[in-house]
C-alpha positions as CSV (number, residue, x, y, z in Angstrom):
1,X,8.8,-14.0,9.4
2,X,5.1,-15.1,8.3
3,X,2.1,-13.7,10.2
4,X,-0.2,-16.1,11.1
5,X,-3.6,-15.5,10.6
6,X,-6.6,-15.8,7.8
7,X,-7.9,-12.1,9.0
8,X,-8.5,-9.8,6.3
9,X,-10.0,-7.2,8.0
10,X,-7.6,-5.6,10.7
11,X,-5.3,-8.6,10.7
12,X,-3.1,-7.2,13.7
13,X,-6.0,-6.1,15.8
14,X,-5.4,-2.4,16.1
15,X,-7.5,0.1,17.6
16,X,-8.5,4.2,17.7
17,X,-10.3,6.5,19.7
18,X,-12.7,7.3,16.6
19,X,-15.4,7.0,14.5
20,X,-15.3,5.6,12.1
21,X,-12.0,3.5,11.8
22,X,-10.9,1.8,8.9
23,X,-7.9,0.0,9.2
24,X,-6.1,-2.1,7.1
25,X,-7.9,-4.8,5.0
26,X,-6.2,-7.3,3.0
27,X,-2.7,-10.8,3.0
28,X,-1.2,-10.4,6.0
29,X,1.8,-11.7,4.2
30,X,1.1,-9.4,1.5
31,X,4.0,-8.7,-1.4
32,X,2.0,-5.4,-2.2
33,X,0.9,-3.0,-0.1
34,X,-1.2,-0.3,-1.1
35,X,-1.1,3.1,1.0
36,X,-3.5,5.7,0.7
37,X,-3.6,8.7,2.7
38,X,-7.3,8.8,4.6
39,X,-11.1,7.4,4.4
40,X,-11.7,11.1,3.4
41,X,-9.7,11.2,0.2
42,X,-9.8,7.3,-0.8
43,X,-13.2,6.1,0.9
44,X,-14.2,3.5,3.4
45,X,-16.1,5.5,6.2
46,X,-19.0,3.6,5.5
47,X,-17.9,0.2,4.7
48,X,-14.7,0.3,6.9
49,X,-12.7,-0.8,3.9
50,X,-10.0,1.0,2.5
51,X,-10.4,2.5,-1.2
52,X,-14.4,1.6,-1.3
53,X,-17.3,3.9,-0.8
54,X,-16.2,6.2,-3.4
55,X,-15.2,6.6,-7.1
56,X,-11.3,7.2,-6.6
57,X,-11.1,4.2,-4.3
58,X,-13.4,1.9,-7.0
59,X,-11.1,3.1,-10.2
60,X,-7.8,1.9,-8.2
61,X,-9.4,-1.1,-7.2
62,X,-10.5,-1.4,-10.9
63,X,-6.9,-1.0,-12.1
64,X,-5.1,-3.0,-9.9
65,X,-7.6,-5.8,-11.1
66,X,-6.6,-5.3,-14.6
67,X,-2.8,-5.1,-13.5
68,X,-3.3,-8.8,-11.6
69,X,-2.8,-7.5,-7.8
70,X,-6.3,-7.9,-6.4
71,X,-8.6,-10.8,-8.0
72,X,-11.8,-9.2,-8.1
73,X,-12.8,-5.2,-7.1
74,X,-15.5,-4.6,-4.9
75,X,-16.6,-4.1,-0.9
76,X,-14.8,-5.5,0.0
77,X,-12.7,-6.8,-2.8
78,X,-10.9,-10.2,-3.3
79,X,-7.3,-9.8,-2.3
80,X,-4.2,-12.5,-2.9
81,X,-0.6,-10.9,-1.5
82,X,-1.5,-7.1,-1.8
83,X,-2.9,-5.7,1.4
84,X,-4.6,-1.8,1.7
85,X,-3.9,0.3,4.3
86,X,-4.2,4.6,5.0
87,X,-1.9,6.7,6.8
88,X,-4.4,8.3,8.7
89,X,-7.6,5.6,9.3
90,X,-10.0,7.4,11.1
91,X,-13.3,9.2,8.8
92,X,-15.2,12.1,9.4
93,X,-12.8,15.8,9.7
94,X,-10.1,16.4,7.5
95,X,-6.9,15.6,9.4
96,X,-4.8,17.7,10.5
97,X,-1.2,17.4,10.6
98,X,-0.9,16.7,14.6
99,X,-3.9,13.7,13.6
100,X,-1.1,12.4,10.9
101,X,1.9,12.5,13.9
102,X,-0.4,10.9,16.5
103,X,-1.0,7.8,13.7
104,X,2.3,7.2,12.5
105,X,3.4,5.0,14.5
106,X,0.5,3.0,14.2
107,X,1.2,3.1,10.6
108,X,4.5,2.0,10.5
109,X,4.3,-0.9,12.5
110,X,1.6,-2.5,10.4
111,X,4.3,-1.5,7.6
112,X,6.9,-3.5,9.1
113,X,4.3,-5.9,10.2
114,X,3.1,-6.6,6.7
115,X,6.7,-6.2,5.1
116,X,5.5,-6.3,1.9
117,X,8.0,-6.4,-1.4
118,X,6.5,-3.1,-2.9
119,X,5.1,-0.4,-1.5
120,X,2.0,1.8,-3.8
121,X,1.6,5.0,-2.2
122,X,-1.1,7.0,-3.5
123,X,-1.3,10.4,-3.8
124,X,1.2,13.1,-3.1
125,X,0.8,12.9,0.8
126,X,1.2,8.9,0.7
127,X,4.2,9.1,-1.6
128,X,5.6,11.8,0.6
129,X,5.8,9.5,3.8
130,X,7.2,6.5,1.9
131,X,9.8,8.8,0.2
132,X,10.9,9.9,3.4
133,X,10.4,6.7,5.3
134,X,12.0,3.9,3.0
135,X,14.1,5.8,0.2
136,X,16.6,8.4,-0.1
137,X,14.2,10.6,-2.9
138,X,13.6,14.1,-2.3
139,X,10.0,14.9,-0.4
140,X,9.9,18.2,-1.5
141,X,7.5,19.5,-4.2
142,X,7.2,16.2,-5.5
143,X,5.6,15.8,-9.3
144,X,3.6,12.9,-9.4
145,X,2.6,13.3,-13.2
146,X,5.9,12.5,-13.4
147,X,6.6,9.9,-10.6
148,X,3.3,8.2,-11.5
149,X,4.1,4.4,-12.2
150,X,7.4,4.4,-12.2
151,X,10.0,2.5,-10.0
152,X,12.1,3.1,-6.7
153,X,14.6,1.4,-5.4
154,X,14.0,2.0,-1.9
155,X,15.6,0.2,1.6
156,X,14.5,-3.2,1.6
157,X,11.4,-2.0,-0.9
158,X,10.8,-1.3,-4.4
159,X,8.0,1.9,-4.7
160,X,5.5,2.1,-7.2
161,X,4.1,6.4,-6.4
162,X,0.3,6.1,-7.7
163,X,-0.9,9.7,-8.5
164,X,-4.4,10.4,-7.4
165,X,-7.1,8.5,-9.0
166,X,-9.4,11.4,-8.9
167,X,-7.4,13.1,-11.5
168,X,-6.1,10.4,-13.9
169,X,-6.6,10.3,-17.7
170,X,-7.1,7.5,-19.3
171,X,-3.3,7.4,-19.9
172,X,-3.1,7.6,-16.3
173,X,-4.6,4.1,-15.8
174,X,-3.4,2.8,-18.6
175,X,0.3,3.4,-17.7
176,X,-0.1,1.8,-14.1
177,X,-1.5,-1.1,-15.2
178,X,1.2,-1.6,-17.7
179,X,3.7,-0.8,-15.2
180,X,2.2,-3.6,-12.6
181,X,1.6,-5.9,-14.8
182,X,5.3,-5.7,-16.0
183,X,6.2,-5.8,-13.1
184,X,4.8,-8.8,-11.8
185,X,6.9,-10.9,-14.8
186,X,9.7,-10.2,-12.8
187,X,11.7,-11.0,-9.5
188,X,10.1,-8.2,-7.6
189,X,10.9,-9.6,-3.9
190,X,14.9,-9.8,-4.8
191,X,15.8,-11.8,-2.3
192,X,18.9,-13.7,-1.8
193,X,19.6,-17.1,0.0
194,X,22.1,-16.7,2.6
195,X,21.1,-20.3,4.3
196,X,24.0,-21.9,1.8
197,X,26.5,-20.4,4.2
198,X,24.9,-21.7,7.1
199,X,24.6,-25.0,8.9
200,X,21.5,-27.0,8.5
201,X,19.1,-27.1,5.0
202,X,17.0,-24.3,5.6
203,X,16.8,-20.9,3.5
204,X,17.7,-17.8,4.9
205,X,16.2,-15.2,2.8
206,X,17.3,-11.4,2.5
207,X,16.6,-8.5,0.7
């Protein structure tokens, strides 16, 4: 199902009792999602847009500009099918891990919402909820040195685990922007058409 609206910012409309929010900001019929983990590690407090305001959020945004997904970096930058989103979207404290439980389901309905082809968690926390949430991969003590750009076959998703832009090498950034841009040269969404099995001319497309 398509969503229909030209709303970048907040496409579904969701609210929170804080300040600041910073929801979700990109194609509402995205075939990337991006999914950091909260304004406090990735940015956005400020602007209200996920992965800006600070250096980690600009190098991603830097990367997945080189790599094809976003057209042009900046606050807010120009998106085309890849939508940004956090775990836990409110600024200011540190969450806690009750603050993470009381936004979850907000966060999984605007991932079902966006039902995106491939899911980018980044960081260990991120990763950690799609792991558990859309693959059968272990959670625990997860090594994202070595999950870093690499693919999972998930339910209904492929996952791409970003490691913390803070800490990448050169290497680091190198290797994910190989890995996308691969990626992209291929048949990510892997869909098939059911609709020849049907009546009538239309497609019916699964996963």
């Amino acid at each position: 199902m398509k969503n229909v609206t030209a709303r970048q910012h907040n496409p579904f409309g969701f609210d929170a009792p804080c300040e600041p929010f910073v929801p979700g900001y990109g194609d509402a019929n995205a075939h990337f999602h991006v999914i950091g983990d909260h304004p406090g590690v990735h940015g956005g407090a400020t602007s209200g847009i996920p992965f800006t305001d600070n250096a980690a959020g600009e190098r991603l945004q830097r990367a997945l500009v080189a790599a094809g997904l976003l057209a042009e970096a900046g606050t807010p930058p120009t998106v085309e099918k890849t939508y940004l989103s956090y775990l836990y979207m409110c600024g200011g404290d540190p969450p806690t891990e009750t603050d993470y439980d009381d936004f979850e389901p907000l966060f999984d309905t605007e991932l079902r919402a966006i039902t995106a082809h491939v899911l980018l968690p980044v960081g260990e926390r991120a990763t950690r909820h799609v792991f558990a949430n859309t693959t059968s991969e272990p959670t625990e003590s997860i090594d994202m040195d070595a999950r870093h750009a690499t693919e999972v076959v998930g339910s209904g998703w492929l996952v791409f685990p970003i490691k913390e832009p803070a800490e990448w090498t050169d290497d680091d950034e190198e290797a994910l922007v190989d890995a996308l841009t691969a990626l992209l040269e291929t048949d990510y969404r892997r869909e098939a058409d059911l609709g020849r099995f049907m009546p009538g001319e239309d497609p019916y497309l699964v996963r």
